[in-house]
N, CA, C and O atoms as a GROMACS GRO file, in nm:
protein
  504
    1UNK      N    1  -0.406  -1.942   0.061
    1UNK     CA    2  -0.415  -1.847  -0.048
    1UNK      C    3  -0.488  -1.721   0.000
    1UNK      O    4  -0.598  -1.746   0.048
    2UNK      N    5  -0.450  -1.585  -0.002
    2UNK     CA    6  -0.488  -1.499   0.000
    2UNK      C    7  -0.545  -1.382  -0.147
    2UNK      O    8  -0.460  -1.340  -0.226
    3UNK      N    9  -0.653  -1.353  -0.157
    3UNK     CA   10  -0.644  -1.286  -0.233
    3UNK      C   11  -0.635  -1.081  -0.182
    3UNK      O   12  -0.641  -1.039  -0.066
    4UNK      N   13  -0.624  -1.024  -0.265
    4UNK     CA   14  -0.629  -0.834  -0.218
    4UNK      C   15  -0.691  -0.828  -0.322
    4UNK      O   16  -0.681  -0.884  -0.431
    5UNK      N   17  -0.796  -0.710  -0.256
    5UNK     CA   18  -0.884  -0.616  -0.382
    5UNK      C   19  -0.858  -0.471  -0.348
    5UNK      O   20  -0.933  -0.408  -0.274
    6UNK      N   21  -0.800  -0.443  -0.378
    6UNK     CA   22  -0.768  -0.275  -0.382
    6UNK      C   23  -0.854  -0.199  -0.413
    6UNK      O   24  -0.951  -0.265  -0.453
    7UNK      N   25  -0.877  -0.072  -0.418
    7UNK     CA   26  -0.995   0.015  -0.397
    7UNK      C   27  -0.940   0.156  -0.339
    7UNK      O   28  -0.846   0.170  -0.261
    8UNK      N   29  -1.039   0.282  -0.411
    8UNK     CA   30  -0.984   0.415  -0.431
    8UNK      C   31  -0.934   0.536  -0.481
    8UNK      O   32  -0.955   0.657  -0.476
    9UNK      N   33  -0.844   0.435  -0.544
    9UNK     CA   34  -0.772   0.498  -0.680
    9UNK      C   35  -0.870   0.599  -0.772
    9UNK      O   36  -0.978   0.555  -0.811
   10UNK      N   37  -0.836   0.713  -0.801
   10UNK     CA   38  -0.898   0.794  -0.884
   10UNK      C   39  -0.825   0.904  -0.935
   10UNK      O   40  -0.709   0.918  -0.896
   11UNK      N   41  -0.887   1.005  -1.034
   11UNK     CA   42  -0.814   1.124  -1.065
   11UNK      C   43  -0.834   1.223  -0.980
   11UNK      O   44  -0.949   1.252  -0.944
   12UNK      N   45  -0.743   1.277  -0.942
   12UNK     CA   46  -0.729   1.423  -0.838
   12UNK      C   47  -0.632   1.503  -0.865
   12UNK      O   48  -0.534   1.483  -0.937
   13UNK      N   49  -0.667   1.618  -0.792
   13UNK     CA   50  -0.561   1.787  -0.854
   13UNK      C   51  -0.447   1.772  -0.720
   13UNK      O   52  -0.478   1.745  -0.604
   14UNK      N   53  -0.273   1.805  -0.785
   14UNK     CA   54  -0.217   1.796  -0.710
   14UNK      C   55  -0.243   1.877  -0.564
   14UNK      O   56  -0.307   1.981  -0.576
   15UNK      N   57  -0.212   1.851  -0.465
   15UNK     CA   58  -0.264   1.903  -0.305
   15UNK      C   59  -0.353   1.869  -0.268
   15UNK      O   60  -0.402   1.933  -0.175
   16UNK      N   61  -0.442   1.718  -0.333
   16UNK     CA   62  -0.542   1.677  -0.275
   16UNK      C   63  -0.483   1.565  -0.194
   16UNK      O   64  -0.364   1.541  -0.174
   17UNK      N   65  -0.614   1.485  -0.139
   17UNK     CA   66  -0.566   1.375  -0.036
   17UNK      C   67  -0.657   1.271  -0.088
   17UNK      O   68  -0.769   1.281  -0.138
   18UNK      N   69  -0.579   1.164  -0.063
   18UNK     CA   70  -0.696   1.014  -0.104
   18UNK      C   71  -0.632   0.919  -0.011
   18UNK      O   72  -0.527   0.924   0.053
   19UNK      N   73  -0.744   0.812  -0.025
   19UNK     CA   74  -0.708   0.699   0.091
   19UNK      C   75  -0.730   0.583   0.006
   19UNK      O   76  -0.844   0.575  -0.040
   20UNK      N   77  -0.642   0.487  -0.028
   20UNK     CA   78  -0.656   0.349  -0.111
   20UNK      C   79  -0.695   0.269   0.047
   20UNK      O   80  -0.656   0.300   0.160
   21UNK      N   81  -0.795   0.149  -0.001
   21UNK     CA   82  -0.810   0.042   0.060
   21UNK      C   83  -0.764  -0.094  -0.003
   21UNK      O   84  -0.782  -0.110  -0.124
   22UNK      N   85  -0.697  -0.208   0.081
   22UNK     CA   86  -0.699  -0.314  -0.015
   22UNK      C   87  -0.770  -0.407   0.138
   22UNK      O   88  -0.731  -0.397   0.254
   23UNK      N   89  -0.875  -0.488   0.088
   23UNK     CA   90  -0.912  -0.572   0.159
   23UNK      C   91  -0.856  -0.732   0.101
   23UNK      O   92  -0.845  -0.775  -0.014
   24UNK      N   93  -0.824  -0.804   0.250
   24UNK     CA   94  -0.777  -0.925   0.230
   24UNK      C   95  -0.912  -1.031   0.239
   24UNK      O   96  -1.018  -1.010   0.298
   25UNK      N   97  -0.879  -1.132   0.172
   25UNK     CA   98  -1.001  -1.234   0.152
   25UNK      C   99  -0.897  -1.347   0.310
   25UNK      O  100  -0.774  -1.337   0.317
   26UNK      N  101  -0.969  -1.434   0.408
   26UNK     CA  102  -0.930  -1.549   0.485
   26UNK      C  103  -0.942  -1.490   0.587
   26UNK      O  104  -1.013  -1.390   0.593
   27UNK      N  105  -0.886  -1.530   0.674
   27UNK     CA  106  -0.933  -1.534   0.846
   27UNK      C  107  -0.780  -1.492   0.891
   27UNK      O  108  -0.764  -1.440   1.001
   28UNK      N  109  -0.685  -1.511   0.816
   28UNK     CA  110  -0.514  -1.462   0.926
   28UNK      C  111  -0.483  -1.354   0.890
   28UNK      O  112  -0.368  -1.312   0.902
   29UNK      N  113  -0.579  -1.288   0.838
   29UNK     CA  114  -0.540  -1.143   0.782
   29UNK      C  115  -0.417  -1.111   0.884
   29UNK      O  116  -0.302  -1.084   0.847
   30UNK      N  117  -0.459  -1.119   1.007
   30UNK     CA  118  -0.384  -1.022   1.120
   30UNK      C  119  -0.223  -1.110   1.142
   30UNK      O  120  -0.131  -1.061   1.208
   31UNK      N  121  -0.214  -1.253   1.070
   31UNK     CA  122  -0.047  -1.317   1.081
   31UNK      C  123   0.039  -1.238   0.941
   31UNK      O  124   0.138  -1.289   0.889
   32UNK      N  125  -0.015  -1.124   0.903
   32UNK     CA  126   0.032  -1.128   0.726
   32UNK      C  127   0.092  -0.968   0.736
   32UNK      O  128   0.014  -0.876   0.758
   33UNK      N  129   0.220  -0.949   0.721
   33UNK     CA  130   0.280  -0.790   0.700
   33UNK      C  131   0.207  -0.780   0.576
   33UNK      O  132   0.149  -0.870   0.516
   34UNK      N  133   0.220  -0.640   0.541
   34UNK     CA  134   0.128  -0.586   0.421
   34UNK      C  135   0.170  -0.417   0.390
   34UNK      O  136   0.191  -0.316   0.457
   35UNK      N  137   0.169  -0.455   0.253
   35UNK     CA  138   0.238  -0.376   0.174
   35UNK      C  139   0.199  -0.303   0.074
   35UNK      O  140   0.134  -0.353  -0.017
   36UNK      N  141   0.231  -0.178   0.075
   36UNK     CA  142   0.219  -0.091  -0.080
   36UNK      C  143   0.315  -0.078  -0.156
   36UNK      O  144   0.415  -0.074  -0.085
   37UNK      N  145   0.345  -0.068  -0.269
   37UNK     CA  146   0.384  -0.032  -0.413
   37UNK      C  147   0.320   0.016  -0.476
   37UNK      O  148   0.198   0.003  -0.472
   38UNK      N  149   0.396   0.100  -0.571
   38UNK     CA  150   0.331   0.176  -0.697
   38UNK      C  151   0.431   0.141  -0.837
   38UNK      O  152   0.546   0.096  -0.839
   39UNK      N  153   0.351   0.176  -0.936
   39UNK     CA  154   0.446   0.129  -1.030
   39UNK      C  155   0.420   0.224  -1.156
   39UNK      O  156   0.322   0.192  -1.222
   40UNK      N  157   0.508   0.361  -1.212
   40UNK     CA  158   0.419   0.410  -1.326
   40UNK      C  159   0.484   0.374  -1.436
   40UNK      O  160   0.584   0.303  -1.426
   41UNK      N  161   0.435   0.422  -1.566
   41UNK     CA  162   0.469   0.378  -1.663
   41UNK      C  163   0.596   0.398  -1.730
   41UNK      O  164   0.659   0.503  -1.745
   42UNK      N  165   0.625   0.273  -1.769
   42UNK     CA  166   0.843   0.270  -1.773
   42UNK      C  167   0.892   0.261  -1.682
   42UNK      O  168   1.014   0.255  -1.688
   43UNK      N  169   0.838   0.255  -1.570
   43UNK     CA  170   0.964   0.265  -1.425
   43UNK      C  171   0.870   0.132  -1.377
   43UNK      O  172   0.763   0.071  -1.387
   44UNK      N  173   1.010   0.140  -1.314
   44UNK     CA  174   1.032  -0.020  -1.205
   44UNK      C  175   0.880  -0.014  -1.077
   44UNK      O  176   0.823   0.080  -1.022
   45UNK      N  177   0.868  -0.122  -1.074
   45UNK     CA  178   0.755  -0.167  -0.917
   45UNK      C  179   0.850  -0.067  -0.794
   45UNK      O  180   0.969  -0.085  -0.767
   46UNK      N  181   0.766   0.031  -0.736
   46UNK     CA  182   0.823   0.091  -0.610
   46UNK      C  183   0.758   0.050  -0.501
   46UNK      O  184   0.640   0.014  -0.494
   47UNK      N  185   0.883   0.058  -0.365
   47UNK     CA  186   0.807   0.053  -0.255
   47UNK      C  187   0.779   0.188  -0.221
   47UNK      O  188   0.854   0.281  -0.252
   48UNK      N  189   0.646   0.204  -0.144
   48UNK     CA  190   0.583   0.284  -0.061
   48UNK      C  191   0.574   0.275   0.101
   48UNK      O  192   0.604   0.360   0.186
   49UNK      N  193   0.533   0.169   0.113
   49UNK     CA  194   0.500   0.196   0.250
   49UNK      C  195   0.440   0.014   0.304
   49UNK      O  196   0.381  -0.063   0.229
   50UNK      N  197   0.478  -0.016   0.455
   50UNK     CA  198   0.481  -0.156   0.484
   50UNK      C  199   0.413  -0.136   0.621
   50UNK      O  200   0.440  -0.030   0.678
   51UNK      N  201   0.306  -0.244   0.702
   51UNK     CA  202   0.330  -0.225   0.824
   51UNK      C  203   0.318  -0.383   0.880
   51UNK      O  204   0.269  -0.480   0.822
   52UNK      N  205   0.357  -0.376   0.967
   52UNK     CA  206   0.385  -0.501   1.053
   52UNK      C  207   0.230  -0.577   1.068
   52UNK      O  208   0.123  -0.522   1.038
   53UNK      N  209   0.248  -0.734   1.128
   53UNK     CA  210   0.128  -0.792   1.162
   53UNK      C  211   0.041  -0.722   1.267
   53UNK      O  212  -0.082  -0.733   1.264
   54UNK      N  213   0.099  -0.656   1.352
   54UNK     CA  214   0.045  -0.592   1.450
   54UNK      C  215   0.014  -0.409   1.430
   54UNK      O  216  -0.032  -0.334   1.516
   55UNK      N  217   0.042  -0.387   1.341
   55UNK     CA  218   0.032  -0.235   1.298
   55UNK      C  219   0.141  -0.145   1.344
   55UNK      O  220   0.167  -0.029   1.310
   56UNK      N  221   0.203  -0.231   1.437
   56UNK     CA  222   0.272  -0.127   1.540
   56UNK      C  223   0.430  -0.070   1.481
   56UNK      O  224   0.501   0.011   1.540
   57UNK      N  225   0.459  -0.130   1.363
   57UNK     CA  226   0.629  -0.126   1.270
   57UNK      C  227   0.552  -0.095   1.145
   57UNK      O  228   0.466  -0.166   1.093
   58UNK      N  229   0.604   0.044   1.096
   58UNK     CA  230   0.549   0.067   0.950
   58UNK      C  231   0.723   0.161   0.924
   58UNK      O  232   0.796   0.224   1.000
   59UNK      N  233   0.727   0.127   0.782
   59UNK     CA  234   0.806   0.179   0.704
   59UNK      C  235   0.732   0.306   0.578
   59UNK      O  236   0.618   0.317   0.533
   60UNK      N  237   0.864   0.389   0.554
   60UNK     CA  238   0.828   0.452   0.433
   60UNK      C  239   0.882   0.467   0.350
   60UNK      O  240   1.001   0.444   0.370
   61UNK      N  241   0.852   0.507   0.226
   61UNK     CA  242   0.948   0.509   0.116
   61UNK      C  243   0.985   0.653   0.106
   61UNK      O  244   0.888   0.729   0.104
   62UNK      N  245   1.109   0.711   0.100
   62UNK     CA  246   1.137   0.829   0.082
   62UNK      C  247   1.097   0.952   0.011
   62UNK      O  248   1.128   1.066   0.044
   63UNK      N  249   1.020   0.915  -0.093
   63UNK     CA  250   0.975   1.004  -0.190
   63UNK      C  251   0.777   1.002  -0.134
   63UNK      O  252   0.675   1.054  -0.178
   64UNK      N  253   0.811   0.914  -0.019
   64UNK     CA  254   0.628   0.986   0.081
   64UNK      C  255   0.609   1.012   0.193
   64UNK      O  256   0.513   1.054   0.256
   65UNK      N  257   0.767   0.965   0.233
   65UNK     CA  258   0.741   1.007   0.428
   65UNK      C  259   0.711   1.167   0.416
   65UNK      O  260   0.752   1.260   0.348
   66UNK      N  261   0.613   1.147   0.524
   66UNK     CA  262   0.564   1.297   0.577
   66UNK      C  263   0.444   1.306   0.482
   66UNK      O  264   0.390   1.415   0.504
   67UNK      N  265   0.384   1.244   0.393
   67UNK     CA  266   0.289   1.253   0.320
   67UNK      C  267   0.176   1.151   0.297
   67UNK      O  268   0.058   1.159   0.261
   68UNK      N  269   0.257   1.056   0.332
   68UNK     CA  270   0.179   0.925   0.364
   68UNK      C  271   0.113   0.856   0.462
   68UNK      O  272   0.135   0.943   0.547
   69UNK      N  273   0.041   0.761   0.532
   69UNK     CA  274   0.044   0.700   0.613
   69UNK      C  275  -0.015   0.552   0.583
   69UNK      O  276  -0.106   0.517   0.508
   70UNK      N  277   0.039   0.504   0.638
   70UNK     CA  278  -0.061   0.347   0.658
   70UNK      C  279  -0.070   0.321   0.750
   70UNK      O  280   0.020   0.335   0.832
   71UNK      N  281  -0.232   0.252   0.787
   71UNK     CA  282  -0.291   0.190   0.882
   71UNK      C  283  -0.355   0.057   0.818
   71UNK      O  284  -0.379   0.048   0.697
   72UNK      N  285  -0.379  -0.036   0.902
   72UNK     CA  286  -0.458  -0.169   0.888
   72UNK      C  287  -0.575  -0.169   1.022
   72UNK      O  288  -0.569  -0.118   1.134
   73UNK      N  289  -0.660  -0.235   0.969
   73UNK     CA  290  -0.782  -0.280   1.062
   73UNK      C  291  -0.812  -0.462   1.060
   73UNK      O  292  -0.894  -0.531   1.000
   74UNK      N  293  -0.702  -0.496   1.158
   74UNK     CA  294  -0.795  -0.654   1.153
   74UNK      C  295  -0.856  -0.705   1.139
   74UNK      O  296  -0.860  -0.818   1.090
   75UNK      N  297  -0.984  -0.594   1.203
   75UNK     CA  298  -1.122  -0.711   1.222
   75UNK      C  299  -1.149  -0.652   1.109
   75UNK      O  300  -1.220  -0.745   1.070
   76UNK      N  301  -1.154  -0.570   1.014
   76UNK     CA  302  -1.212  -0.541   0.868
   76UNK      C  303  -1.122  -0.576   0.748
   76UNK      O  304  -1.127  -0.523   0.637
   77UNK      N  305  -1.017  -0.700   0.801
   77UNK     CA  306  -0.942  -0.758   0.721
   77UNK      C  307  -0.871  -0.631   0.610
   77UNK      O  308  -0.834  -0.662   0.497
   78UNK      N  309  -0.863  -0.520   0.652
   78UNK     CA  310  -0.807  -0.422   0.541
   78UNK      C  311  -0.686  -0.311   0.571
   78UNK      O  312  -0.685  -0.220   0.653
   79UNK      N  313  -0.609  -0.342   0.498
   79UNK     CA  314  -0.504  -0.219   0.523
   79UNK      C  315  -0.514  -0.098   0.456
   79UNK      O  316  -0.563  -0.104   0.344
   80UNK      N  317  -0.478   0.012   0.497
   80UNK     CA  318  -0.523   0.153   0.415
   80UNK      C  319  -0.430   0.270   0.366
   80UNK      O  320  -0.380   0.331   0.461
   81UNK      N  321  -0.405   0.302   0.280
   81UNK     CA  322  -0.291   0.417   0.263
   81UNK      C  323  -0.359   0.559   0.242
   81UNK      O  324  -0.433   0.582   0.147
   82UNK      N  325  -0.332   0.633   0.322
   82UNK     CA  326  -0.368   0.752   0.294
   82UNK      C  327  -0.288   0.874   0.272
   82UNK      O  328  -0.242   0.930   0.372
   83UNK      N  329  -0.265   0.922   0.152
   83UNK     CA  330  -0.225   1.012   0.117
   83UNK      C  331  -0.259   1.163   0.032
   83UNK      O  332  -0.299   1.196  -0.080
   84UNK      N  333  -0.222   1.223   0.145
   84UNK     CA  334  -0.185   1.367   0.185
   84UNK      C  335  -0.095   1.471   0.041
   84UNK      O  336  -0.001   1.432  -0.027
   85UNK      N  337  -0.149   1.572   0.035
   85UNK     CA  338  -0.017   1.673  -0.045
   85UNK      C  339   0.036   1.565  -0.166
   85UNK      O  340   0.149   1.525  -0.194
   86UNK      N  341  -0.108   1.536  -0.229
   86UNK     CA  342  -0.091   1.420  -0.329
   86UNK      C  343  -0.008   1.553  -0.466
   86UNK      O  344  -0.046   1.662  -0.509
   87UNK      N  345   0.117   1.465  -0.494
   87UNK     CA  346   0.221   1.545  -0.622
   87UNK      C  347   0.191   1.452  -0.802
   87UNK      O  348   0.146   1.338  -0.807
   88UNK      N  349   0.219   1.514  -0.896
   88UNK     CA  350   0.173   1.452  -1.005
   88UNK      C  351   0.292   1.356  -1.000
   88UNK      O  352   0.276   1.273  -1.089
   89UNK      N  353   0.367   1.341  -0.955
   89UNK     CA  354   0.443   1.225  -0.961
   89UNK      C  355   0.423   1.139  -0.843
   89UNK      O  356   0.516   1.095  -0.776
   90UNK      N  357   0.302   1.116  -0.821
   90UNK     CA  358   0.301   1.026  -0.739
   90UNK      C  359   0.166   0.943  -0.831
   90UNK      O  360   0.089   0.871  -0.766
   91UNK      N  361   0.148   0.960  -0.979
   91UNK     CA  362   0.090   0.895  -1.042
   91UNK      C  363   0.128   0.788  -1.080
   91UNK      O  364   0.232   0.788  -1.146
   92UNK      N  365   0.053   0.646  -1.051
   92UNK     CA  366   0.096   0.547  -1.034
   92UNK      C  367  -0.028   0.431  -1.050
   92UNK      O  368  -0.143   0.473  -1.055
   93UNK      N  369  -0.006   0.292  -1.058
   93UNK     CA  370  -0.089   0.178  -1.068
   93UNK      C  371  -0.062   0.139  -0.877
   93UNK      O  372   0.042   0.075  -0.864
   94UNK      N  373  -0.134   0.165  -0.744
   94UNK     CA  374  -0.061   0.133  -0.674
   94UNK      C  375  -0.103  -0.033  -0.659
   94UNK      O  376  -0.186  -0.088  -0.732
   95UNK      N  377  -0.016  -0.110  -0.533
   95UNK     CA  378  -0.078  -0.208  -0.559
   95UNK      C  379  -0.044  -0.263  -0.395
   95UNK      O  380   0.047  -0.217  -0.328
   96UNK      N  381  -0.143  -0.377  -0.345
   96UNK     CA  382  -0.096  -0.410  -0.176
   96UNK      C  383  -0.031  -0.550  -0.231
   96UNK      O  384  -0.030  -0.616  -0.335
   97UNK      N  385   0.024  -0.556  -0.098
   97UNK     CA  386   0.097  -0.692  -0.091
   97UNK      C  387   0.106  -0.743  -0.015
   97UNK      O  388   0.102  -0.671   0.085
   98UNK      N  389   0.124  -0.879   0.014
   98UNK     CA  390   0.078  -0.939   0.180
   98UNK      C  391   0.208  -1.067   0.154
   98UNK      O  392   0.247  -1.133   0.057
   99UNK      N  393   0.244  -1.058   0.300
   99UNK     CA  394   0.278  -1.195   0.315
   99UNK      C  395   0.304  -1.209   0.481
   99UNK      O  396   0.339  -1.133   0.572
  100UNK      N  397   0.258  -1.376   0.463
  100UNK     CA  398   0.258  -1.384   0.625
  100UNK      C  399   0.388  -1.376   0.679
  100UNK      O  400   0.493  -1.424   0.636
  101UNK      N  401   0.356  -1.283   0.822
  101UNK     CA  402   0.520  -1.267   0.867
  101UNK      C  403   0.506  -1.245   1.012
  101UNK      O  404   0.423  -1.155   1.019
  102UNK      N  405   0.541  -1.277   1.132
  102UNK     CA  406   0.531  -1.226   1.218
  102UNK      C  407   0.666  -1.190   1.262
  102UNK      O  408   0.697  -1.205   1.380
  103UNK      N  409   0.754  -1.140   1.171
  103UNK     CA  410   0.939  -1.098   1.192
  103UNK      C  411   0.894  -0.958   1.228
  103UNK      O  412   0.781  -0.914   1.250
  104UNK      N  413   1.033  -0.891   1.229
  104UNK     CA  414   1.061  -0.756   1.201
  104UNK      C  415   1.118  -0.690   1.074
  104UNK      O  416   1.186  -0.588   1.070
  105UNK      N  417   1.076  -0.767   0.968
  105UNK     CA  418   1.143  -0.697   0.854
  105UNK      C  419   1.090  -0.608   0.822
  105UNK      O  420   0.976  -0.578   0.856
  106UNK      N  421   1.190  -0.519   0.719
  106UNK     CA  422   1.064  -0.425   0.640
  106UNK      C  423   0.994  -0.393   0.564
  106UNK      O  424   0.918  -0.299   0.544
  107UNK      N  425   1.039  -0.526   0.498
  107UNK     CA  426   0.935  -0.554   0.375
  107UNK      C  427   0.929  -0.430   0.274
  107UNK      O  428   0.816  -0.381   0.265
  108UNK      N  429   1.009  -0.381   0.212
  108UNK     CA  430   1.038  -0.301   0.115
  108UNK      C  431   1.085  -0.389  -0.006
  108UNK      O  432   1.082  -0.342  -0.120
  109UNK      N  433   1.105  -0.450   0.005
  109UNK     CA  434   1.121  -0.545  -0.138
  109UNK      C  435   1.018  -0.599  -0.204
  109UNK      O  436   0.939  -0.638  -0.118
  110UNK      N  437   0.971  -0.625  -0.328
  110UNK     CA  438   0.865  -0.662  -0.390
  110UNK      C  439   0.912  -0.868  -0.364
  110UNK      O  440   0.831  -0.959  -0.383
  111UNK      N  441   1.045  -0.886  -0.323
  111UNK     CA  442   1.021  -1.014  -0.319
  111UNK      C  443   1.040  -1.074  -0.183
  111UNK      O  444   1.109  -1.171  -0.151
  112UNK      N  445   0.926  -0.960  -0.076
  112UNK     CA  446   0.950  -0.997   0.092
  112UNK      C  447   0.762  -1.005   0.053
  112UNK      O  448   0.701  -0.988   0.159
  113UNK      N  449   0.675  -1.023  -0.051
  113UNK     CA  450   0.593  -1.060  -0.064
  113UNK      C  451   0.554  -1.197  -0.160
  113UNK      O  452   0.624  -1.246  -0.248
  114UNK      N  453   0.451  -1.231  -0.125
  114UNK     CA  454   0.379  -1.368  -0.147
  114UNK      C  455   0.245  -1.326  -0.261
  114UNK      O  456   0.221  -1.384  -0.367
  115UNK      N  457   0.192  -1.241  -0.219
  115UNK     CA  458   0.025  -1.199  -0.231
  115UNK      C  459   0.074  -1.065  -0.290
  115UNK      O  460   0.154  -0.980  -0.250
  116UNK      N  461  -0.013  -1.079  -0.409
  116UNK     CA  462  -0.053  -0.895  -0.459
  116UNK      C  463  -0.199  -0.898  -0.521
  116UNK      O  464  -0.262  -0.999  -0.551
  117UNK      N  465  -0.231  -0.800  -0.532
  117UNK     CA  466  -0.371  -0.757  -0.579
  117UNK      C  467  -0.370  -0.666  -0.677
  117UNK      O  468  -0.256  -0.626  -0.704
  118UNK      N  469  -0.466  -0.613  -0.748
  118UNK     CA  470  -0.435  -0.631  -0.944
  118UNK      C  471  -0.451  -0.496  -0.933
  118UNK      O  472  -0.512  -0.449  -1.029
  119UNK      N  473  -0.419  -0.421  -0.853
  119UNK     CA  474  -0.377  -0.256  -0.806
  119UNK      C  475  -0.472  -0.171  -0.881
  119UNK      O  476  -0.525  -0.217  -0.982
  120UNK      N  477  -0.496  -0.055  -0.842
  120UNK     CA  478  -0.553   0.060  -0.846
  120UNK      C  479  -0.524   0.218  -0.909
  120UNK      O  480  -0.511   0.302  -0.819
  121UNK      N  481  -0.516   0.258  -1.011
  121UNK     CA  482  -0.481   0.371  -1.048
  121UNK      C  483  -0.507   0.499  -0.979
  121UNK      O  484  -0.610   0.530  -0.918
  122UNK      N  485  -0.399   0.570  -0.995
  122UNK     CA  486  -0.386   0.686  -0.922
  122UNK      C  487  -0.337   0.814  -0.985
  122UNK      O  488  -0.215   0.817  -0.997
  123UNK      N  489  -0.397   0.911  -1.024
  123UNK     CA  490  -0.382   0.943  -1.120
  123UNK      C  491  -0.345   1.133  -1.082
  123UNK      O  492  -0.457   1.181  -1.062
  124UNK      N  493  -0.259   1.226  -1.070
  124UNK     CA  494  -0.280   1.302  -1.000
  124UNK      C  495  -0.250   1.439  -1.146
  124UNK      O  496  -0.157   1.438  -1.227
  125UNK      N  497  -0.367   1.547  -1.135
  125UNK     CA  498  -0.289   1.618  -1.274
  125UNK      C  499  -0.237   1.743  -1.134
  125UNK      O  500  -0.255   1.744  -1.012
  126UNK      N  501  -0.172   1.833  -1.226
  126UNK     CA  502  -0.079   1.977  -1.170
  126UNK      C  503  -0.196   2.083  -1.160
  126UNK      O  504  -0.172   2.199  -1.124
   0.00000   0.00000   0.00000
């Protein structure tokens, strides 16, 4: 069982930058792909952004490449999204997601995860 605590989330003016953290609770943090989504209100769970067990394969979701990034830190059990040229539509509940994987998928699907964490608001005005 893994749990995520997400962390970050706040209100900001569009063209700012923020960095969400979600830290994983266990010891295999580093066997587990891991994932962002956002989800705003009335619209469907989105993917954002995925990276591999090893950091080294990350995906993006179209509406953040070039604005986004994710990184993970093993030994601080935490993966991180940081985003750049933050737009009011990128207001959202985001949320991480984990599941153990040592494939090559890309984990853009909400059901290529196992683990979510009770996500973080993000809130961006114009």
């Amino acid at each position: 069982q893994v749990q995520l605590v997400e962390s970050g989330g706040m209100l900001v003016q569009a063209g700012d930058s923020l960095r969400l953290s979600c830290t994983a609770s266990g010891r295999t943090f580093s066997t587990y792909r891991m994932g962002w989504f956002r989800q705003a209100p009335g619209k469907a769970r989105e993917f954002v952004s995925s990276i591999s067990w090893s950091g080294v394969i990350t995906y993006y979701g179209d509406s953040v490449k070039g604005r986004f990034t994710i990184s993970r830190d093993n030994a601080k059990n935490t993966v991180y999204l940081q985003m750049n040229s933050l737009k009011p539509g990128d207001t959202a509940v985001y949320y991480c997601a984990a599941k153990q994987d040592f494939g090559l998928g890309r984990g853009t699907s909400t059901f290529d995860y196992d683990y979510w964490g009770q996500g973080t608001q993000v809130t961006v005005s114009a």
